[in-house]
C-alpha positions as CSV (number, residue, x, y, z in Angstrom):
1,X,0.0,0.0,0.0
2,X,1.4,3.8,0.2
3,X,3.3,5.4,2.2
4,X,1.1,8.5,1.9
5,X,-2.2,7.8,3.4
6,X,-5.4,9.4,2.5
7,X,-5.9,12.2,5.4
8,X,-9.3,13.8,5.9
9,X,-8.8,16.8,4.9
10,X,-7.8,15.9,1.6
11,X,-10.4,13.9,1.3
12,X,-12.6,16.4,2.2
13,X,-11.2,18.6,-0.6
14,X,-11.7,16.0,-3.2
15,X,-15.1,15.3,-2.6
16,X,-15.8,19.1,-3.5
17,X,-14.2,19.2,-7.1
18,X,-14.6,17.9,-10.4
19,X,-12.8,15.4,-12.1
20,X,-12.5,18.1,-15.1
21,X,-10.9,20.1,-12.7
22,X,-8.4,17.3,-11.1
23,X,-7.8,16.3,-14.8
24,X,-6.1,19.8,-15.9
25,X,-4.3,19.4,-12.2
26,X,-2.8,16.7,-13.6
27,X,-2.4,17.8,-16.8
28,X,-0.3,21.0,-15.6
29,X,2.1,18.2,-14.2
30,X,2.7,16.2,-17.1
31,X,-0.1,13.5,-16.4
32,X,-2.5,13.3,-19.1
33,X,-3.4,9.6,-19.2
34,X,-5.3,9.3,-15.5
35,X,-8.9,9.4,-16.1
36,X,-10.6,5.9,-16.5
37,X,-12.1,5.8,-20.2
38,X,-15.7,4.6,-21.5
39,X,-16.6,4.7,-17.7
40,X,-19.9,6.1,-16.0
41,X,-22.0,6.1,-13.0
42,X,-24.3,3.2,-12.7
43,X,-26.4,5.7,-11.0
44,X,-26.1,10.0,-10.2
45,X,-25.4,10.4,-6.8
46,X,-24.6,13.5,-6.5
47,X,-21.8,13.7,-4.7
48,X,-17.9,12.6,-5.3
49,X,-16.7,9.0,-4.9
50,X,-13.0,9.5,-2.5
51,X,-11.1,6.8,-1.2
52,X,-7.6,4.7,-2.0
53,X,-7.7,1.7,-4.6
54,X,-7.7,-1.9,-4.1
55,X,-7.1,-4.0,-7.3
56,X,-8.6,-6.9,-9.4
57,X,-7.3,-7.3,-12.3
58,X,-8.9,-10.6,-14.6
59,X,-7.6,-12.1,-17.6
60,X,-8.9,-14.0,-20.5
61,X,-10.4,-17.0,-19.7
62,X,-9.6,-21.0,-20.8
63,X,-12.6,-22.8,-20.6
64,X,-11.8,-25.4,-18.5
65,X,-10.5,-23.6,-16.1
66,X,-13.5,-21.4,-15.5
67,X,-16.6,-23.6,-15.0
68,X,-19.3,-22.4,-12.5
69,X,-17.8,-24.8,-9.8
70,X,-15.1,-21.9,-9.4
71,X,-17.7,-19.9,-7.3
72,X,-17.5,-23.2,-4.7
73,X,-13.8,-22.3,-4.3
74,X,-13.3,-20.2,-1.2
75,X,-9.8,-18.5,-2.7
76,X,-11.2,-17.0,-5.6
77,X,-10.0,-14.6,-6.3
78,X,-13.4,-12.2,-7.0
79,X,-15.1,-13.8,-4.3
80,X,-11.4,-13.2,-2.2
81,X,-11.3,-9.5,-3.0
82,X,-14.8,-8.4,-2.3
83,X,-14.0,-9.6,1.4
84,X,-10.6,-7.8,1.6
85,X,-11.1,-4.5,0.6
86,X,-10.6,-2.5,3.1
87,X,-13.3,-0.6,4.4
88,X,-12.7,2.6,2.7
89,X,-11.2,1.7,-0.4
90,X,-12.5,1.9,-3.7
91,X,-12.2,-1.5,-5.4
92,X,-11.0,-1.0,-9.1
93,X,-11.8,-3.8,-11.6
94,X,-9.4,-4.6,-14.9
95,X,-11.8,-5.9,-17.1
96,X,-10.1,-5.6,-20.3
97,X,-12.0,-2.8,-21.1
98,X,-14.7,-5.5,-21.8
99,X,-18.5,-5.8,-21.1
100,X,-18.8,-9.2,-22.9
101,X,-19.0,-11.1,-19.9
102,X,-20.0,-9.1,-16.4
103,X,-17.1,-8.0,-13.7
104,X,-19.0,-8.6,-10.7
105,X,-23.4,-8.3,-9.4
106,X,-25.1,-7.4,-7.2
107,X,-25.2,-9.4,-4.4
108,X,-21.5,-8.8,-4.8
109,X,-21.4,-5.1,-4.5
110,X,-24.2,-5.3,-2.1
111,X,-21.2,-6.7,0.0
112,X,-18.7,-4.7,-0.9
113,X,-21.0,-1.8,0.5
114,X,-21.8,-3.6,4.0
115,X,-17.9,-4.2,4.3
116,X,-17.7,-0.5,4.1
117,X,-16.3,0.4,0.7
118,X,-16.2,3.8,-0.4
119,X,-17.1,2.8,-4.2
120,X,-16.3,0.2,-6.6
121,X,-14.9,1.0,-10.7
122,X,-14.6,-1.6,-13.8
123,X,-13.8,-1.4,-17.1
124,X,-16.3,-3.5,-17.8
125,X,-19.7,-4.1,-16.8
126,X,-22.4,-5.5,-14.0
127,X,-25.1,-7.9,-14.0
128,X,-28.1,-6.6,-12.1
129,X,-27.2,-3.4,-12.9
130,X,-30.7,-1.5,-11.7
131,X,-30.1,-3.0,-8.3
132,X,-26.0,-1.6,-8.4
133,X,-27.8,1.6,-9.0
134,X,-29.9,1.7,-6.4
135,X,-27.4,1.3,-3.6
136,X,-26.0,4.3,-1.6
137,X,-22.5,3.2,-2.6
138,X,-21.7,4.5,-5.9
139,X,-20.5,2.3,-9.2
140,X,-19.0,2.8,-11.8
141,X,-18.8,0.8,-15.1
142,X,-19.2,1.0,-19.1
143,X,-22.3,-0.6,-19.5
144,X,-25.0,-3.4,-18.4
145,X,-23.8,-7.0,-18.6
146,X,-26.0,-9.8,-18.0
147,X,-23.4,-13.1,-18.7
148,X,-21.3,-14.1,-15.6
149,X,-17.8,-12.9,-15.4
150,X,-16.7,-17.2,-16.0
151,X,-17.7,-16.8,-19.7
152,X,-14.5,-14.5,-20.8
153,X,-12.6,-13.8,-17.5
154,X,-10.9,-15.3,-15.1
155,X,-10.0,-13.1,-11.7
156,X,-6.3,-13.6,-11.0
157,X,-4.2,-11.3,-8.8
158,X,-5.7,-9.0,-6.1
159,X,-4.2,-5.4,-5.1
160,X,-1.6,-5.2,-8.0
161,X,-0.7,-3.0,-10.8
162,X,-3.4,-3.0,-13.0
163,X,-5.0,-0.7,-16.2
164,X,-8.7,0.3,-15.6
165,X,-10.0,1.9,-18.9
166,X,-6.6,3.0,-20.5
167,X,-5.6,4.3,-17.2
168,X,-2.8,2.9,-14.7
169,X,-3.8,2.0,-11.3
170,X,-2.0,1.2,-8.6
171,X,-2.5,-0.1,-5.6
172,X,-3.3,3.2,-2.9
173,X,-4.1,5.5,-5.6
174,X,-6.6,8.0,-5.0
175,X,-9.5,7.0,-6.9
176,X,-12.4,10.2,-7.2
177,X,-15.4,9.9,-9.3
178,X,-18.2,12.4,-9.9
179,X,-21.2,12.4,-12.0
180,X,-19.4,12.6,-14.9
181,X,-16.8,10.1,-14.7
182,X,-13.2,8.7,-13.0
183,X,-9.5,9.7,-12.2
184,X,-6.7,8.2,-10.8
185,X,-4.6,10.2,-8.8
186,X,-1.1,9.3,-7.4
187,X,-1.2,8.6,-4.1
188,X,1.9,10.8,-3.4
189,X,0.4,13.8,-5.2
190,X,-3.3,13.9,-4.1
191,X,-2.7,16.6,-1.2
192,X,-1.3,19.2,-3.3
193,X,-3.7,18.3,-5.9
194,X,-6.8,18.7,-3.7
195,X,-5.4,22.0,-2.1
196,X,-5.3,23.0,-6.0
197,X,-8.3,21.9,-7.1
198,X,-10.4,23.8,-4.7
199,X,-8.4,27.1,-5.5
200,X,-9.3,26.3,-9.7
201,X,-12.6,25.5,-8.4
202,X,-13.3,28.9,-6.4
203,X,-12.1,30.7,-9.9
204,X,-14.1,28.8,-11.8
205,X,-17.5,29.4,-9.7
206,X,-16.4,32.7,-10.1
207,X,-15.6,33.1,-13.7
208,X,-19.4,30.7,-14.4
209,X,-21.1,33.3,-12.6
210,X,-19.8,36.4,-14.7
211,X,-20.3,34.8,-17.9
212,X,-24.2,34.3,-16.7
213,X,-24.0,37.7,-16.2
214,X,-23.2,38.4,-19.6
215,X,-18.8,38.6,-19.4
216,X,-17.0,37.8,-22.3
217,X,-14.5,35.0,-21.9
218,X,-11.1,36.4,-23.4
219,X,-9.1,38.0,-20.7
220,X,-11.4,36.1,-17.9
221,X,-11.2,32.4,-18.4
222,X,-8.4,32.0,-17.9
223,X,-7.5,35.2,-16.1
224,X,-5.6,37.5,-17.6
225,X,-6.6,40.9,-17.1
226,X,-6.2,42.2,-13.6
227,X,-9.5,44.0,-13.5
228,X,-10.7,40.0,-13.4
229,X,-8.2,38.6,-10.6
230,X,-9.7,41.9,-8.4
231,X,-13.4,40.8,-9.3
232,X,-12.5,37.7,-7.6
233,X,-11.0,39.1,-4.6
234,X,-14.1,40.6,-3.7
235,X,-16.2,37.7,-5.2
236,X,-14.2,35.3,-2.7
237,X,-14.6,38.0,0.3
238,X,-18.5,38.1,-0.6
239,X,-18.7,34.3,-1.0
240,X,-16.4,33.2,1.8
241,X,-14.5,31.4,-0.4
C-alpha cells in the first residue's frame, strides 16, 4: 500500500471538485493519461466517490478452467477481493476494457458496500445493474452486462498493478469519481492536488457566474486581465471562499 495515506482533509477537498478540474491538475504536471475511459456512473449520486484503490485485475479466460464450480472455491480470487477490501477503499476492476461477460453483481457489490467500501470502478460491466444503481455506494462501469464474469474472465491477482479503462492504477491511488466520470490520482500527489483543485474551483464558480452575467471569456477564463483577478477578490470575500 502507500506510504502516503489518505488524510481527511484531503479527502474532504476531493469530494468538492470535479474530475475536469483534477484532470487539468494533472495535466499541468505532465499526467495526461489518468482518467478511466468509457466509464460512468451506474447511478447519479450527487456527490464525489473518494477513497484509496484496491485491485482486481482478470484475464482472458480458458474454458476449463472457468466452469461455474469456481464460485464453490473459497480462494477466488473475486469472491477473495470483495472480502478484503478494506473498508474505505474503492475496489477497481481490470476488465479488459470489456462488457462481454459481467465484472461482478449485485449481491456482490451489495457486499462490498456492508464491508464498508467507499465505491467500486470496472472497465467492464455489472449484471443486475438496476439493483448496483440503487445502492448508496456508488459504481462505476461501461455498460449493463448480463453473462457471468466465467464466460470471458478469469480473476487472478488482487491489489496489484493493473490498467482500468486505459488508465494505470495502482494499488493506494486515490480514486475520485463524480457524476461525470473517473480519475486516478497518485497517491503521493493527491494533497497538493486537492489543495489545487479547490483554488481552480473557487475561480471557476467565479468566472461561471460572470459569464451568466453576460462577461466575455477572453481576458477572464483564464485570467488575464487584472481588472478579473480583483473581481474575484471581492467575489471570494462576498462568497467566503
Amino acid at each position: 500500500m502507500t506510504d502516503h495515506p489518505l488524510t481527511p482533509d484531503t479527502k474532504a477537498k476531493l469530494e468538492q471538485v470535479s474530475v475536469a478540474t483534477l484532470a487539468t491538475a494533472l495535466y499541468k504536471r505532465g499526467l495526461r493519461h489518468q482518467a478511466i475511459q468509457d466509464v460512468r456512473p451506474v447511478a447519479a449520486k450527487g456527490r464525489n466517490m473518494v477513497g484509496p484503490a484496491f485491485t482486481l485485475r482478470y484475464m482472458p479466460a480458458r474454458e476449463d478452467r472457468n466452469q461455474l464450480v469456481e464460485f464453490r472455491n473459497p480462494e477466488h480470487p473475486q469472491r477473495v477481493a470483495i472480502e478484503t477490501c478494506p473498508p474505505g477503499h474503492v475496489l477497481v476492476m481490470d476488465s479488459r476494457k470489456s462488457a462481454t461477460a459481467a465484472s461482478a453483481g449485485d449481491i456482490l457489490i451489495t457486499r462490498l458496500m456492508m464491508r464498508g467500501g467507499a465505491g467500486v470502478v470496472t472497465d467492464g460491466g455489472f449484471r443486475d445493474a438496476m439493483n448496483i444503481g440503487e445502492l448508496e455506494m456508488p459504481a462505476y462501469h461501461s455498460r449493463p452486462s448480463s453473462p457471468t464474469n466465467l464466460t470471458t474472465n478469469e480473476a487472478i491477482d488482487i491489489n496489484v498493478p493493473i490498467g482500468c479503462g486505459d488508465a494505470p492504477v495502482f494499488p493506494g491511488d486515490i480514486v475520485v469519481g463524480d457524476d461525470d466520470s473517473v480519475i486516478i490520482l497518485p497517491a503521493h500527489l493527491a494533497a497538493e492536488i486537492a489543495d489545487e483543485a479547490i483554488e481552480m474551483t473557487a475561480y471557476e464558480d467565479f468566472a461561471l457566474e460572470q459569464v451568466k452575467n453576460g462577461a466575455a471569456i477572453i481576458g477572464l477564463y483564464p485570467a488575464t486581465q487584472e481588472e478579473n483577478l480583483e473581481k474575484f477578490a471581492a467575489w471570494r470575500k462576498t462568497n467566503g471562499r
